[in-house]
FIDRENKOL-663351 format. One record per residue (C-alpha): residue in three letters; x, y, z. Coordinates in steps of 0.2 Angstrom, whole numbers, plus 5000, padded with zeros to 4 digits. Example, Ala and Ser with C-alpha at 12.3 -4.5 7.8 and 13.67 -1.06 7.14 Angstrom:
2
+---------+------+------+------+
! residuo !    u !    v !    w !
+---------+------+------+------+
!     ALA ! 5062 ! 4978 ! 5039 !
!     SER ! 5068 ! 4995 ! 5036 !
+---------+------+------+------+
***
This chain:
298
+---------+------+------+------+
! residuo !    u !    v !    w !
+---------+------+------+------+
!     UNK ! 4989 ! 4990 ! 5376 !
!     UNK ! 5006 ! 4990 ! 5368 !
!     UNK ! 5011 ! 4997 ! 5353 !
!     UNK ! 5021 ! 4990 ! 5341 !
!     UNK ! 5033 ! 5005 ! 5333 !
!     UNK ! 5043 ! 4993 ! 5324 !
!     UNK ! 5028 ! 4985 ! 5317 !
!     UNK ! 5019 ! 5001 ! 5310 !
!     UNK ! 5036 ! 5008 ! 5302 !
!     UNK ! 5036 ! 4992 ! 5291 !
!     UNK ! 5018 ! 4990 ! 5289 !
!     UNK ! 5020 ! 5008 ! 5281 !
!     UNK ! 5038 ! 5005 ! 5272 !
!     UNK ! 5029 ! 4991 ! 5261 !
!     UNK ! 5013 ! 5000 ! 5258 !
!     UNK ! 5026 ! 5012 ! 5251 !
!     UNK ! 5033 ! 5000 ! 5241 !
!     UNK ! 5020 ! 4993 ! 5235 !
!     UNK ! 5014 ! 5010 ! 5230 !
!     UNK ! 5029 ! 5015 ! 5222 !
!     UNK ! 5030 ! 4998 ! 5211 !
!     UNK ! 5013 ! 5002 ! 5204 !
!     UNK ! 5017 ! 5020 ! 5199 !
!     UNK ! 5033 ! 5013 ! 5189 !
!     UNK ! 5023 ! 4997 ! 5183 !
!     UNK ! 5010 ! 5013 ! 5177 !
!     UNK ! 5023 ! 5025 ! 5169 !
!     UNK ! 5032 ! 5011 ! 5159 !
!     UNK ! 5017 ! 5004 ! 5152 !
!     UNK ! 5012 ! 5022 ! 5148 !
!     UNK ! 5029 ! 5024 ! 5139 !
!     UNK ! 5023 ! 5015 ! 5123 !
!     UNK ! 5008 ! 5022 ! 5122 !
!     UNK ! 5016 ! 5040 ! 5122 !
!     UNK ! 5030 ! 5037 ! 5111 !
!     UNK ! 5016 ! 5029 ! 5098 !
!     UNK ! 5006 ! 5044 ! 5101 !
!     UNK ! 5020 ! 5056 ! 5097 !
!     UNK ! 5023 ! 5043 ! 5080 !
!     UNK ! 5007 ! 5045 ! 5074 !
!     UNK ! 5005 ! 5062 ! 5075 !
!     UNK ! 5022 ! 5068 ! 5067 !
!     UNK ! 5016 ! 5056 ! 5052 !
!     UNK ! 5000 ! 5064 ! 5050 !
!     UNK ! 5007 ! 5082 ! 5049 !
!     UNK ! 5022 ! 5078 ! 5041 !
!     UNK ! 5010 ! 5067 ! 5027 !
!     UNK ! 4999 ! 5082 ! 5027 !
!     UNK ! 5013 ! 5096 ! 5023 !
!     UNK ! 5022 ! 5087 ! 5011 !
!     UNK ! 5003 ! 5081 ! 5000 !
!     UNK ! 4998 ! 5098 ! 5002 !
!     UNK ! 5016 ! 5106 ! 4999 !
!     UNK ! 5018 ! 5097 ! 4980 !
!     UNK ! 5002 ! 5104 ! 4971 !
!     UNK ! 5006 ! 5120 ! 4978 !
!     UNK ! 5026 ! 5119 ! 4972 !
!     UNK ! 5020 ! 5110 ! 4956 !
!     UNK ! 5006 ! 5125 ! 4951 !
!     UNK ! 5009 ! 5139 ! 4962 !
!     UNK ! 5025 ! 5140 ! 4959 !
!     UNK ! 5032 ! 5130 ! 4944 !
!     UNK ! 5019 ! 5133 ! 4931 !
!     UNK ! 5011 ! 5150 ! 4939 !
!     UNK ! 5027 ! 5158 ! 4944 !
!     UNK ! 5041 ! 5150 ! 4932 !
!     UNK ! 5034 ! 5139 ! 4916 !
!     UNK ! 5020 ! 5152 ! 4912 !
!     UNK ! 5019 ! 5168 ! 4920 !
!     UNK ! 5013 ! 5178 ! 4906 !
!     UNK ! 4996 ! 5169 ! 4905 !
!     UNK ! 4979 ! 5178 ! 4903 !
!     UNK ! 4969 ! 5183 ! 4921 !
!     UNK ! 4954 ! 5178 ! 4923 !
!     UNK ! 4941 ! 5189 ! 4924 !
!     UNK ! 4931 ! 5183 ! 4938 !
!     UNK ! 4916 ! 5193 ! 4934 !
!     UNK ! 4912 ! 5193 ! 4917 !
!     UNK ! 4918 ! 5176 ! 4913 !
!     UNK ! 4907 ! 5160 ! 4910 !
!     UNK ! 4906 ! 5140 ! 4908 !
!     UNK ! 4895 ! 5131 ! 4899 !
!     UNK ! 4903 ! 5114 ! 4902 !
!     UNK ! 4898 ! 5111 ! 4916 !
!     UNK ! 4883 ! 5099 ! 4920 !
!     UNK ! 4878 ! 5107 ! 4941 !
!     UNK ! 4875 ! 5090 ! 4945 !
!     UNK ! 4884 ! 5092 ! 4961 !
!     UNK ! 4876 ! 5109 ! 4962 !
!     UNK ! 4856 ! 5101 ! 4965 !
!     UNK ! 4842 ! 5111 ! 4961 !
!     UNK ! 4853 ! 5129 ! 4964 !
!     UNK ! 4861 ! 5129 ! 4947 !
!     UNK ! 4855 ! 5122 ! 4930 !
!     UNK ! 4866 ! 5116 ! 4918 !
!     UNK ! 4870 ! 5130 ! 4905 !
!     UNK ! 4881 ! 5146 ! 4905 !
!     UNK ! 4886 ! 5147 ! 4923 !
!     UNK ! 4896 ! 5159 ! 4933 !
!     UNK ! 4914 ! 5160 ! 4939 !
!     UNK ! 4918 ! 5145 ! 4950 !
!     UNK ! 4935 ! 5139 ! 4958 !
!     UNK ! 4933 ! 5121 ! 4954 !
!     UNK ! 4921 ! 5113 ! 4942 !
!     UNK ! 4916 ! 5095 ! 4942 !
!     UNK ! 4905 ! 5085 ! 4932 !
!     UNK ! 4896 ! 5068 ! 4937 !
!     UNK ! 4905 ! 5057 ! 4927 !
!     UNK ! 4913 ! 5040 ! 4927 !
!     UNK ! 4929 ! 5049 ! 4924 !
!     UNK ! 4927 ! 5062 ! 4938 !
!     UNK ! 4926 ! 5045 ! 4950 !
!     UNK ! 4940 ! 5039 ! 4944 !
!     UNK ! 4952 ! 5053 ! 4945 !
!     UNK ! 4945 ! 5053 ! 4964 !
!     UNK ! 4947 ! 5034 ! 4967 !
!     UNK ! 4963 ! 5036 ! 4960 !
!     UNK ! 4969 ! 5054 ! 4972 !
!     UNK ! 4962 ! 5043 ! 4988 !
!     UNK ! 4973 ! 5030 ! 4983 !
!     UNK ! 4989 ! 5041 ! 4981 !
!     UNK ! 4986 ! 5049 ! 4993 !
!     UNK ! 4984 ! 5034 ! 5007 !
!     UNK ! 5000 ! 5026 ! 5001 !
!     UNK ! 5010 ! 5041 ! 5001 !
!     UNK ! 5004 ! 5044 ! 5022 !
!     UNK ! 5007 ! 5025 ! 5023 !
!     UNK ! 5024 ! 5028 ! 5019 !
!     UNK ! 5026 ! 5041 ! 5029 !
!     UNK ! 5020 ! 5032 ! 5043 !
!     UNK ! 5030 ! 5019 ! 5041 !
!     UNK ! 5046 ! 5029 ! 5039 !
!     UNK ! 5043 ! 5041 ! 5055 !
!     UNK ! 5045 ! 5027 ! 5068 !
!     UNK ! 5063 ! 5023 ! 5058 !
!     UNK ! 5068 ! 5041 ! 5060 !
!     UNK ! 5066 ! 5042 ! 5079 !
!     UNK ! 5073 ! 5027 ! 5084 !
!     UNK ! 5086 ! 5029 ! 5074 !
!     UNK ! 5083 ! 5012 ! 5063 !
!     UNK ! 5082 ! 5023 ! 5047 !
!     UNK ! 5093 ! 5017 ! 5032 !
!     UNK ! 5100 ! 5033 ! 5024 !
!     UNK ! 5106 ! 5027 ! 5006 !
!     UNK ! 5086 ! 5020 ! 5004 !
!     UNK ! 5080 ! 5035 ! 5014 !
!     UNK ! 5086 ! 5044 ! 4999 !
!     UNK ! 5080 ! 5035 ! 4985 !
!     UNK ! 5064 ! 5036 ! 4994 !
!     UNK ! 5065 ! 5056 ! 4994 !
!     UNK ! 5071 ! 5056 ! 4976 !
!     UNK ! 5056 ! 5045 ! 4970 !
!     UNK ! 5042 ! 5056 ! 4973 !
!     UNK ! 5043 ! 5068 ! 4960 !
!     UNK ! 5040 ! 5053 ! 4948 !
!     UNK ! 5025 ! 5046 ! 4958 !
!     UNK ! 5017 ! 5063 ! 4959 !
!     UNK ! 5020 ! 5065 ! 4942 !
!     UNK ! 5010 ! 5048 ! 4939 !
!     UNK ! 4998 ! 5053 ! 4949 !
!     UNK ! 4996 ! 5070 ! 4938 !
!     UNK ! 4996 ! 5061 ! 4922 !
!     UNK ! 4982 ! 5050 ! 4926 !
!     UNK ! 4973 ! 5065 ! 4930 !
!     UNK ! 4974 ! 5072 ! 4917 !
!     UNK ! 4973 ! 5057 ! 4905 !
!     UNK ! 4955 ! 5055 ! 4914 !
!     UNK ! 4952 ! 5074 ! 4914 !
!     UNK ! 4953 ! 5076 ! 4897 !
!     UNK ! 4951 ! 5058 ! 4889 !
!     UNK ! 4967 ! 5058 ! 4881 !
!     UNK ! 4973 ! 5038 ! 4883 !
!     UNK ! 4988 ! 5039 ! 4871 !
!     UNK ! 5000 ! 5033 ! 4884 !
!     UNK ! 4989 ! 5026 ! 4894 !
!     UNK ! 4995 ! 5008 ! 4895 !
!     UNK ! 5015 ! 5012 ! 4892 !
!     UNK ! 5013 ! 5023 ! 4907 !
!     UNK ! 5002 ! 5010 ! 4919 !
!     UNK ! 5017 ! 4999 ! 4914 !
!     UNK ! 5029 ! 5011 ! 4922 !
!     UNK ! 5019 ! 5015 ! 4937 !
!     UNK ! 5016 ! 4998 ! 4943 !
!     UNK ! 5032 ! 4990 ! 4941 !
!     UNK ! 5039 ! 5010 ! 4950 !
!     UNK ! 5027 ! 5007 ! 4966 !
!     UNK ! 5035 ! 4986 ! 4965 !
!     UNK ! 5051 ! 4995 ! 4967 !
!     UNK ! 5047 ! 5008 ! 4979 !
!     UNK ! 5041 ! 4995 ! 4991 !
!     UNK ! 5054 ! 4983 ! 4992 !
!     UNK ! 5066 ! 5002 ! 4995 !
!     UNK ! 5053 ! 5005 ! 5010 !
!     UNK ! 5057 ! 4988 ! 5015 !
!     UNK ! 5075 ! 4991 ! 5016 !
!     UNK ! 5074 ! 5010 ! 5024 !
!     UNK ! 5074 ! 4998 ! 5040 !
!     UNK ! 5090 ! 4995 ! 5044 !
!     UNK ! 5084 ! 4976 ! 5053 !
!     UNK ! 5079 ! 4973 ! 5037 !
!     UNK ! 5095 ! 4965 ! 5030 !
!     UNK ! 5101 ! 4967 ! 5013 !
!     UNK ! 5096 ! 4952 ! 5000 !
!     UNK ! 5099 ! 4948 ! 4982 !
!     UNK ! 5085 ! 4946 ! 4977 !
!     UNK ! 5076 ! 4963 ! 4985 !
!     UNK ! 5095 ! 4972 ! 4976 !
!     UNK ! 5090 ! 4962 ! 4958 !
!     UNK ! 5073 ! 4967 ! 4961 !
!     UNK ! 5077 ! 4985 ! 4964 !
!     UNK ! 5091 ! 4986 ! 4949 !
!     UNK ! 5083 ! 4976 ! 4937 !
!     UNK ! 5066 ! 4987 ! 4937 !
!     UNK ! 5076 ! 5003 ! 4934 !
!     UNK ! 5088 ! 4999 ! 4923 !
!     UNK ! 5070 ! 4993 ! 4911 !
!     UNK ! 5064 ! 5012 ! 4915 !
!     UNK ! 5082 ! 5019 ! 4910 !
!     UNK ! 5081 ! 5007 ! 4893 !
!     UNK ! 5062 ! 5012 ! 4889 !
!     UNK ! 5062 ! 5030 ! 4895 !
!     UNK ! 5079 ! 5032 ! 4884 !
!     UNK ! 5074 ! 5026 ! 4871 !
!     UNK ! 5057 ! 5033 ! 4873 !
!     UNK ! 5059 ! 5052 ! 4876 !
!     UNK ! 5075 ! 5056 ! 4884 !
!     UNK ! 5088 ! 5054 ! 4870 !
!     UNK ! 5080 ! 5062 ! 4857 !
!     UNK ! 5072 ! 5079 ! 4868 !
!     UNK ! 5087 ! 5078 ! 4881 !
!     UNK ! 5102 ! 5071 ! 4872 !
!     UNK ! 5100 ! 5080 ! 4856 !
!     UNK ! 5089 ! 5092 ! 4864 !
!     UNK ! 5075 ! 5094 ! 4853 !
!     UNK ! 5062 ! 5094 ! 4864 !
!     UNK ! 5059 ! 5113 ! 4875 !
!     UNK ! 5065 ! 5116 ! 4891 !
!     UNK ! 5049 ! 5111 ! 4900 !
!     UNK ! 5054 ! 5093 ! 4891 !
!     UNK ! 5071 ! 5093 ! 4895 !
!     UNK ! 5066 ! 5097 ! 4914 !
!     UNK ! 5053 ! 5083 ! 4916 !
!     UNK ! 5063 ! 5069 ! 4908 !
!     UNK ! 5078 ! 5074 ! 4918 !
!     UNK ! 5068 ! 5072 ! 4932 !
!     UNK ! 5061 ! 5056 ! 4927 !
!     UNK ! 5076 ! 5049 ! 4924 !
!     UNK ! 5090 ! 5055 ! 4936 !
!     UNK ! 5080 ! 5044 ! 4949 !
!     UNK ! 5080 ! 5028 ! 4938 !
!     UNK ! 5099 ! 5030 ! 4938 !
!     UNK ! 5101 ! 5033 ! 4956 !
!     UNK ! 5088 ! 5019 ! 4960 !
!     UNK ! 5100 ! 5008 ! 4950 !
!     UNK ! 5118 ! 5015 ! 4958 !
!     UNK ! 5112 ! 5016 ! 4973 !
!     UNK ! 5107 ! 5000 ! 4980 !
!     UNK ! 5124 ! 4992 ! 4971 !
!     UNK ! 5134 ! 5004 ! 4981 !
!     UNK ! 5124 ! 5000 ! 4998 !
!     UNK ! 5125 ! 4981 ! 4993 !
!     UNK ! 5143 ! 4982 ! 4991 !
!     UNK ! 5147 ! 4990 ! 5006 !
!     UNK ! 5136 ! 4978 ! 5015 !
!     UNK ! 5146 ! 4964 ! 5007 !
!     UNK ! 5164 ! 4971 ! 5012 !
!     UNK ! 5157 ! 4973 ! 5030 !
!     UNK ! 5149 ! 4953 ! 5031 !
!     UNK ! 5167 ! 4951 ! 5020 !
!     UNK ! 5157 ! 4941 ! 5008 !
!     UNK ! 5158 ! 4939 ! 4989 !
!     UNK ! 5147 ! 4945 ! 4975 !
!     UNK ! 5146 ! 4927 ! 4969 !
!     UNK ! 5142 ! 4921 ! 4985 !
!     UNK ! 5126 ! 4932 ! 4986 !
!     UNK ! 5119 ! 4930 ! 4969 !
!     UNK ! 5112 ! 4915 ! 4960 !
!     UNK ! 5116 ! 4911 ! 4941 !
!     UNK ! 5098 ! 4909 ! 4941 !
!     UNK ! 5095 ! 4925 ! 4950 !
!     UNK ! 5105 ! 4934 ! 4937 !
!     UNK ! 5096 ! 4925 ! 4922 !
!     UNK ! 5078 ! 4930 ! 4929 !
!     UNK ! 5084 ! 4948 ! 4928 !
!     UNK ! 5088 ! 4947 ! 4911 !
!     UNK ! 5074 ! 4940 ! 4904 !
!     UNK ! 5064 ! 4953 ! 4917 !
!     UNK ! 5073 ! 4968 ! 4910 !
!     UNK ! 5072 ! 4962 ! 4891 !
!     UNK ! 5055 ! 4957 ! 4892 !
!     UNK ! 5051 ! 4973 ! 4901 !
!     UNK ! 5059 ! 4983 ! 4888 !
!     UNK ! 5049 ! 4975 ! 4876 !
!     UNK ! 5031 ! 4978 ! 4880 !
!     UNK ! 5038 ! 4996 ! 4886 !
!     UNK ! 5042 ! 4999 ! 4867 !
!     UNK ! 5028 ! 4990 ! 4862 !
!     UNK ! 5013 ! 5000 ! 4872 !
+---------+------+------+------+
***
């Protein structure tokens, strides 16, 4: 019987092959799958520094280390709480004078809502994160919006601090006037998520959208608080801070996007009145007095 060398040395070269094809066929469908992996879990540990970071800055350091040092300890073993209802607690505690706890809750319509209300900020602030990660490590991250992404969320964590406190304590004074704020500050902060892709292209109306929002805040919030505790400074320095921080990213939220939208337009070498619509412009206005309006009003 003969053998065929020539034969068995191709038989074995495309057995090779075919091998070899499979492998790479394996390792590019598994690149994907990896980079994705590697996505979700930077956005999960950055989300989860930066939510537990802020009530640690805010209270462990702001307040307990800055604003009010000077405040009375708490003597853990001598002191008592008769507020509390030990719903939560079962049948180990009674309602009555009970001892020190770390963190007291009561079964209340109230204490549901400050939770729905913590979930909910807390979901969209690691769904932006999310969403803003992938950006960053391909490289398709738009800086100028990037920024006033960054610089927005001391005035969401202080919405989300206000409601907690307006539930916590049933105070409702500026309820409404700042629900009015929040909403229209999340409107915004979307459409800048939108455009910290730099494939999403620039567009008047996300630009007016951007602008015309802020420049209502900068006009309520003015005339609101700002002027009269930061411009003529009667208001204490814990005022002056919050206000400042309030409205410094309304300006930038306004300046910004122009700047960004004007570059863009030099670079398509394309005219502001190209872009924008008469109509366009009028919504605006009517937005930003109407706006102004109820924001006084409430």
């Amino acid at each position: 019987m003969h053998f065929n060398k020539n034969k068995a040395t191709t038989g074995g070269n495309m057995i090779q092959r075919y091998m070899e094809k499979q492998l790479t066929s394996l390792h590019h469908a598994s690149v994907p799958s990896v980079t994705n992996y590697k996505d979700k879990v930077i956005a999960f540990l950055t989300g989860a520094l930066v939510i537990i970071l802020l009530p640690y800055i805010h209270i462990g350091i702001i307040h307990l280390k800055l604003w009010v040092p000077a405040k009375t300890r708490v003597f853990r073993n001598n002191c008592s709480c008769s507020c509390f209802d030990t719903v939560f607690r079962g049948e180990y505690e009674q309602p009555g004078t009970t001892t020190y706890k770390h963190v007291y809750f009561n079964a209340t319509w109230q204490t549901l809502r400050i939770w729905i209300l913590t979930v909910i900020f807390i979901l969209l602030a690691y769904e932006s994160i999310k969403y803003l990660i992938p950006l960053a490590r391909r490289r398709n991250l738009r800086i100028s919006m990037f920024i006033l992404y960054v610089i927005n969320i001391y005035p969401h964590y202080y919405s989300w601090w206000s409601y907690f406190s307006y539930y916590n304590e049933d105070f409702y004074s500026y309820y409404k006037h700042h629900m009015l704020f929040t909403i229209t500050e999340l409107m915004s902060s979307a459409v800048v998520l939108n455009l910290c892709d730099v494939r999403n292209e620039f567009v008047s109306w996300k630009i007016l959208a951007i602008v015309s929002i802020n420049i209502m805040h900068v006009l309520v919030g003015g005339m609101d608080q700002f002027i009269h505790e930061v411009i003529y400074g009667h208001g204490a320095r814990f005022h002056k801070a919050r206000n400042i921080g309030l409205m410094v990213p309304d300006i930038l939220h306004v300046a910004v996007p122009l700047w960004a939208f004007h570059k863009y337009l030099v670079r398509k070498e394309l005219q502001w009145k190209d872009i924008f619509y008469k109509e366009e412009l009028l919504m605006c206005i009517v937005f930003i007095s109407i706006g102004t309006l109820i924001g006084r009003l409430l």
